[in-house]
C-alpha positions in Angstrom: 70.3 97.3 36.0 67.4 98.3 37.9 66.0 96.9 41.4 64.0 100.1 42.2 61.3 101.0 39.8 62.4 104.3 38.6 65.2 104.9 37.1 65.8 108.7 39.1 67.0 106.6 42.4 69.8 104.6 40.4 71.1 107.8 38.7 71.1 109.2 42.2 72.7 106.5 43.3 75.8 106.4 41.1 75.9 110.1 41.3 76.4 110.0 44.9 79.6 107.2 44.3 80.7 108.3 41.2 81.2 112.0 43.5 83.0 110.1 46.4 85.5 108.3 44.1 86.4 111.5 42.2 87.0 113.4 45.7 89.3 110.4 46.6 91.1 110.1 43.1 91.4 114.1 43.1 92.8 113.8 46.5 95.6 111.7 45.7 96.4 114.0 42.8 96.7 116.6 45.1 98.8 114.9 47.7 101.3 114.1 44.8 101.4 117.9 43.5 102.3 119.5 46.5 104.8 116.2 47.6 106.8 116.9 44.0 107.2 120.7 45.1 108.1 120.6 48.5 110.5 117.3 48.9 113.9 116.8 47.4 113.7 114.4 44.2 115.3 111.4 46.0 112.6 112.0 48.8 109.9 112.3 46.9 111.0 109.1 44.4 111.3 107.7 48.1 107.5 108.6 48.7 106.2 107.5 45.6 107.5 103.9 45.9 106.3 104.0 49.7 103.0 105.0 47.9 102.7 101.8 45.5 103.6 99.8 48.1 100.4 101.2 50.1 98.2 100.5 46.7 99.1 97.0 46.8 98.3 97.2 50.9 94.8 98.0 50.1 94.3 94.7 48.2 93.1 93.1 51.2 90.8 95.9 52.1 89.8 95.4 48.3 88.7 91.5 48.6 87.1 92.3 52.0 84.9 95.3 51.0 83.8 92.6 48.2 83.0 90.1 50.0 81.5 91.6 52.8 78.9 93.5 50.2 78.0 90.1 48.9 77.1 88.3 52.0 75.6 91.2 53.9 73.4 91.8 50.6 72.8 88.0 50.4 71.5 87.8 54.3 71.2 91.5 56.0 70.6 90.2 59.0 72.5 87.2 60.2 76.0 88.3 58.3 76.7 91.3 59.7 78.0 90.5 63.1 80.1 87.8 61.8 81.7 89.8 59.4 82.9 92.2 61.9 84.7 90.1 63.4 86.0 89.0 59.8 87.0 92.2 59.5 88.7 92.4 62.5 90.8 89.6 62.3 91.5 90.2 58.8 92.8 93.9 59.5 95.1 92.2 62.4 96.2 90.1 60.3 97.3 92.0 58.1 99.1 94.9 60.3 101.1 91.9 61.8 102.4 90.9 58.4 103.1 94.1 57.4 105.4 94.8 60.8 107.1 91.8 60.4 107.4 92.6 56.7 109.2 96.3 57.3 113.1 95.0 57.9 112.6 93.4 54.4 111.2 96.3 53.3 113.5 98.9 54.3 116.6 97.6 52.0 114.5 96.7 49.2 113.0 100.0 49.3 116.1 101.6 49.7 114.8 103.9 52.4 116.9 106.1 53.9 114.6 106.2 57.1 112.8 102.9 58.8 110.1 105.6 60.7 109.0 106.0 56.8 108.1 102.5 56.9 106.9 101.4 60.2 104.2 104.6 59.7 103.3 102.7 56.1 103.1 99.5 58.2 100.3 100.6 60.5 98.4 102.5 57.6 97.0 99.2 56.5 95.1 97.8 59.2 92.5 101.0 59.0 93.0 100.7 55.4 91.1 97.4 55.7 88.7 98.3 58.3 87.9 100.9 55.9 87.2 98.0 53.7 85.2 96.4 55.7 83.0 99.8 56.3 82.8 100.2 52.5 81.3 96.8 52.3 78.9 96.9 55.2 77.5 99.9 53.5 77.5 98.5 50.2 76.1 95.4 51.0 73.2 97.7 52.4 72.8 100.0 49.6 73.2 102.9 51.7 75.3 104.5 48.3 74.8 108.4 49.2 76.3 107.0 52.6 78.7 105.4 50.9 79.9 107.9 48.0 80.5 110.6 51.4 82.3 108.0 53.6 84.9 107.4 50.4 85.2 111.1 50.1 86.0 111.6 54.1 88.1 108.7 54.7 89.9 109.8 51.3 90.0 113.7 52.9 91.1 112.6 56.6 93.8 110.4 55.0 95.6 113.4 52.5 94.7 115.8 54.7 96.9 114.3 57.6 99.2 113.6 55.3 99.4 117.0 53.7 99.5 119.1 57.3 102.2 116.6 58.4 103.9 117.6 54.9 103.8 121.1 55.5 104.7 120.8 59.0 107.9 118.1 58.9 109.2 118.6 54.7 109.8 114.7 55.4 108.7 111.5 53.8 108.6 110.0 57.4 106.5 112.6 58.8 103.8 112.5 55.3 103.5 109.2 56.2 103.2 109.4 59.8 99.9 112.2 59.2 98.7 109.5 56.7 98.7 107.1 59.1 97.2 109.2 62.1 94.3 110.6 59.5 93.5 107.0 58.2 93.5 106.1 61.7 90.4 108.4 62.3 88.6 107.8 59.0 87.9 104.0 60.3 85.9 105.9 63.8 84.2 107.9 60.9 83.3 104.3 59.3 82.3 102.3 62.3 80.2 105.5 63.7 78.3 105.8 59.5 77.7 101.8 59.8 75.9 102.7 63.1 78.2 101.1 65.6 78.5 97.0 64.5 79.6 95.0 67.0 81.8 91.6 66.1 80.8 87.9 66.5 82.2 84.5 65.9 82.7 83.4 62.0 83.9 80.7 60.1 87.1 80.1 58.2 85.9 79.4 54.8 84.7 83.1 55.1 88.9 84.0 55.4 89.3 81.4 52.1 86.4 83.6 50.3 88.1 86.5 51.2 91.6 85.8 50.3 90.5 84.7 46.7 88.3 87.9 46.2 92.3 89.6 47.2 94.2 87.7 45.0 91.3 88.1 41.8 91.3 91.9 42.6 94.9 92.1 43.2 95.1 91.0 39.6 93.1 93.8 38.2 95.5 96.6 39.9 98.4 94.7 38.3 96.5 95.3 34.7 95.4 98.6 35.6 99.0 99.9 36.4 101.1 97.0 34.2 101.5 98.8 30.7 102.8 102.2 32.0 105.0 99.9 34.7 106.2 97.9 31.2 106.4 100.9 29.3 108.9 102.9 31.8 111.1 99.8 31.1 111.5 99.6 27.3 110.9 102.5 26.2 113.1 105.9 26.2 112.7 108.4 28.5 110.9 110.6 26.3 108.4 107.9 24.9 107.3 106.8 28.2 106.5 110.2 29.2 104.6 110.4 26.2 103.1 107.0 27.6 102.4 108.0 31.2 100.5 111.1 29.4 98.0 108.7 28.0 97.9 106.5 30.5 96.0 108.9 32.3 92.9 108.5 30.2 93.2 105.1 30.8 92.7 105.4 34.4 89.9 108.2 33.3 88.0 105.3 31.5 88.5 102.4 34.2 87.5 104.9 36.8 84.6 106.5 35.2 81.9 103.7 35.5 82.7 102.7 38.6 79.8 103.7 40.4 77.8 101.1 37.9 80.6 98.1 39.3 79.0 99.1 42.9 75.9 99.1 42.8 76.1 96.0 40.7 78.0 93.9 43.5 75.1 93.6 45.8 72.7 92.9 43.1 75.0 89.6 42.1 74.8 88.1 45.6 70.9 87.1 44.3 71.1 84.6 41.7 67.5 85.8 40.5 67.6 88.6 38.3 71.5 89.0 38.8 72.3 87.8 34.8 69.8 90.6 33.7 71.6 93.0 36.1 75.0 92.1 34.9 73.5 93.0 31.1 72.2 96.1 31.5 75.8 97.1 33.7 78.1 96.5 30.6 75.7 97.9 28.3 75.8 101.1 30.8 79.3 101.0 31.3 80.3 100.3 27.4 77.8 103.3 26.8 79.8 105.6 29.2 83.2 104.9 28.5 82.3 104.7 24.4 81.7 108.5 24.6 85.5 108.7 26.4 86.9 106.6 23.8 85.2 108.7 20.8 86.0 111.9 22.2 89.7 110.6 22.6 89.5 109.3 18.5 88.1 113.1 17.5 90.2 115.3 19.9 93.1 113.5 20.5 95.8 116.0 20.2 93.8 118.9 22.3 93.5 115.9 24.8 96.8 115.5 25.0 97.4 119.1 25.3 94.8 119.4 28.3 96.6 116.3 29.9 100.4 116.9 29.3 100.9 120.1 28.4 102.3 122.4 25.6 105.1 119.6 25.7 103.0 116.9 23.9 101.5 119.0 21.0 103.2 117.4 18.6 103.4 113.4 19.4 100.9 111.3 17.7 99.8 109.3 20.4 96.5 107.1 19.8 94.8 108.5 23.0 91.8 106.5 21.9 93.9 103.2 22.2 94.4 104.5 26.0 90.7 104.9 26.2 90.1 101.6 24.8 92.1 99.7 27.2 90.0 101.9 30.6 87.1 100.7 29.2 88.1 97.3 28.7 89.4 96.8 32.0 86.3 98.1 33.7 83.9 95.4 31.5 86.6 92.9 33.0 86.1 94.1 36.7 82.2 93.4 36.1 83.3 90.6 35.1 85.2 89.6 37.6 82.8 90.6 40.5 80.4 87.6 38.9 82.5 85.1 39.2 83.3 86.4 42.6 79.7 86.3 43.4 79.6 82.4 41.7 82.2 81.8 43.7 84.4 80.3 40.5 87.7 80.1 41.6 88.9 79.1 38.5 87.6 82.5 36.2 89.8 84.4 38.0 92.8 82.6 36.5 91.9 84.3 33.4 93.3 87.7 34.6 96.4 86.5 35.8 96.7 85.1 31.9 96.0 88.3 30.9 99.2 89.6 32.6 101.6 87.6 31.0 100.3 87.7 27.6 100.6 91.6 28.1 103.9 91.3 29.8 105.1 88.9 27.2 103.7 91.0 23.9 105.3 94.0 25.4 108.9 92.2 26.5 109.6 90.0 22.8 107.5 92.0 20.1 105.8 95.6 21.0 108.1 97.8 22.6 108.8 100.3 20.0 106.4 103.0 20.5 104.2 103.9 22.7 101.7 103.1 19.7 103.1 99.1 20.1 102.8 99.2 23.8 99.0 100.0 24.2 98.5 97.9 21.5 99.8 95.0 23.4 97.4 96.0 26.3 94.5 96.3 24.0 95.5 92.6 22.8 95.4 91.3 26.1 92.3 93.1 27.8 90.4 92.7 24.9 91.3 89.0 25.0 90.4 89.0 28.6 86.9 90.3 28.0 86.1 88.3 25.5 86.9 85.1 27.3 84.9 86.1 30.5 82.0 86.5 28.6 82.7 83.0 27.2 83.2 81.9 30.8 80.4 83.9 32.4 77.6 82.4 30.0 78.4 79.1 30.1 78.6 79.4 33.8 74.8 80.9 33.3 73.7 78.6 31.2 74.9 75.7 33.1 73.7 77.1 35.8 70.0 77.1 34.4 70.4 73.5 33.3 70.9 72.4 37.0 
């Protein structure tokens, strides 16, 4: 999946992300831990719905950081002012919606105070600055750069949110420092992408964004769907037993990330860019086989590590779990070229993929948590295998043109 000639700069590379995303991901752990111990139960079941919501107000940030690293890889030096100003407009955008969306919100949410919301409201517009940041760098493969910037913004944003913890014992108040620290990571991000300025650009750039949204907004609704389904129709015990190996899902998807970044700019040049998408899912199959291995061999001291003394006994097929991160992250590579195609239609395939999962789980396997992962193997594996149907006939017609 090479550009450079050695193989040293790549590994560097993906070291550099791979370091980032597991700072960020740890973060969030830790924002949860110390939430669970210091607020009540209602307010932290408050929080953690607050929390998804956020996940889902990142989508945009999501399908910006996307396409951004695709057109500023494609043409360095006449993108980058225009997507500033995409950027910008985009991250307006989206605060206005989500003020106008917060009386909705607060009823639906059940939240006891509307400051809890209003703070969520205006974490999204640096969220998808951020985005835009990500992308810029991306785009440039400046990925040390990038792998620290993830790591601070992720740091600035917990952190404010953790000393606002400490200080207020409130949901409002976590949400308000989370808000304030995001705030500052996008100053951190304009200063690393040395200062852009903004210019004029054109609407179907807003149309190539919002489809990059809704393709990756599908992909959080797989990651997170199963465990969501699972908390629904199974007992309380069983989907505690589910959640526990849902984590090495999220292990598996996660893992080979670093390989779906620096793959994304390497897409946005159609020479070279089929070879490039090869060696990625042979690298990322290759990384998340070993998880999915280990998983089949140590399964119950996994589940020991991951759960605790509680779980020694269940017989959950942790390498099922596995199977389904991995699957999901040959999907995203996927996904990213058909983005890069710009095939609006491929990206219907994932939304497929949620209700066949949603339906196997609802009518037929939702006895076990054994029956509920296989259901998400079912449908990612399906998923795969059809956008590696669609993807080479796209090549190939592509080569007949």
């Amino acid at each position: 999946m090479a550009v450079s000639s050695t193989r040293q700069p790549v590994r560097g590379q993906a070291l550099a992300v791979t370091a980032g995303v597991m700072v960020a991901n740890a973060s969030g752990y830790v924002l949860t831990v110390v939430a669970a111990r210091v607020l009540a139960p209602a307010a932290f079941g408050e929080l953690g719905a607050l929390l998804a919501v956020l996940l889902v107000g990142a989508v945009p940030a999501m399908g910006l950081q996307t396409y951004v690293a695709l057109k500023v890889a494609a043409d360095p030096e006449k993108s980058r002012q225009p997507v500033v100003g995409l950027g910008l407009a985009i991250a307006t955008a989206v605060t206005t919606l989500a003020a106008l969306a917060v009386p909705i919100a607060v009823p639906l949410l059940r939240v006891s105070d509307v400051g809890a919301v209003i703070w969520l409201a205006l974490c999204v517009g640096p969220l998808t600055l951020n985005g835009l940041w990500h992308g810029l760098l991306q785009g440039d493969r400046r990925y040390a750069l990038f792998g620290v910037l993830v790591a601070l913004e992720a740091a600035s944003r917990v952190g404010g949110a953790l000393i606002a913890l400490a200080w207020t014992g409130t949901t409002t108040g976590t949400l308000a420092g989370a808000a304030i620290g995001t705030a500052a990571s996008t100053t951190i991000g304009w200063l690393a992408c040395r200062r852009p300025t903004p210019a004029r650009f054109a609407t179907t750039d807003v149309r190539e964004v919002l489809h990059a949204g809704q393709a990756l907004l599908a992909v959080v609704v797989l990651v997170n769907l199963d465990l969501l389904l699972a908390r629904h129709v199974l007992p309380a015990a069983a989907s505690g037993e589910y959640a526990v190996g849902a984590v090495l899902t999220k292990i598996a998807y996660w893992l080979p990330h670093a390989i779906a970044v620096i793959l994304l700019p390497r897409l946005a040049h159609p020479e070279g860019s089929g070879k490039a998408l090869g060696s990625a899912l042979a690298i990322c199959a290759a990384l998340d086989g070993v998880v999915v291995l280990g998983a089949a061999l140590f399964g119950p001291t996994a589940t020991r590590i991951i759960g605790g003394q509680s779980y020694a006994d269940t017989a959950l097929p942790l390498w099922a779990f596995a199977l389904v991160g991995t699957l999901l992250a040959l999907a995203q590579l996927l996904l990213y070229a058909r983005i890069a195609g710009r095939d609006r239609k491929a990206t219907l395939l994932l939304w497929l993929a949620v209700g066949v999962e949603t339906a196997l789980v609802m009518l037929w396997l939702n006895d076990s948590p054994a029956q509920t992962v296989s259901a998400a193997v079912v449908a990612t594996a399906g998923l795969v295998v059809s956008g590696a149907v669609v993807e080479a006939r796209a090549r190939r017609h592509g080569r007949a043109t």
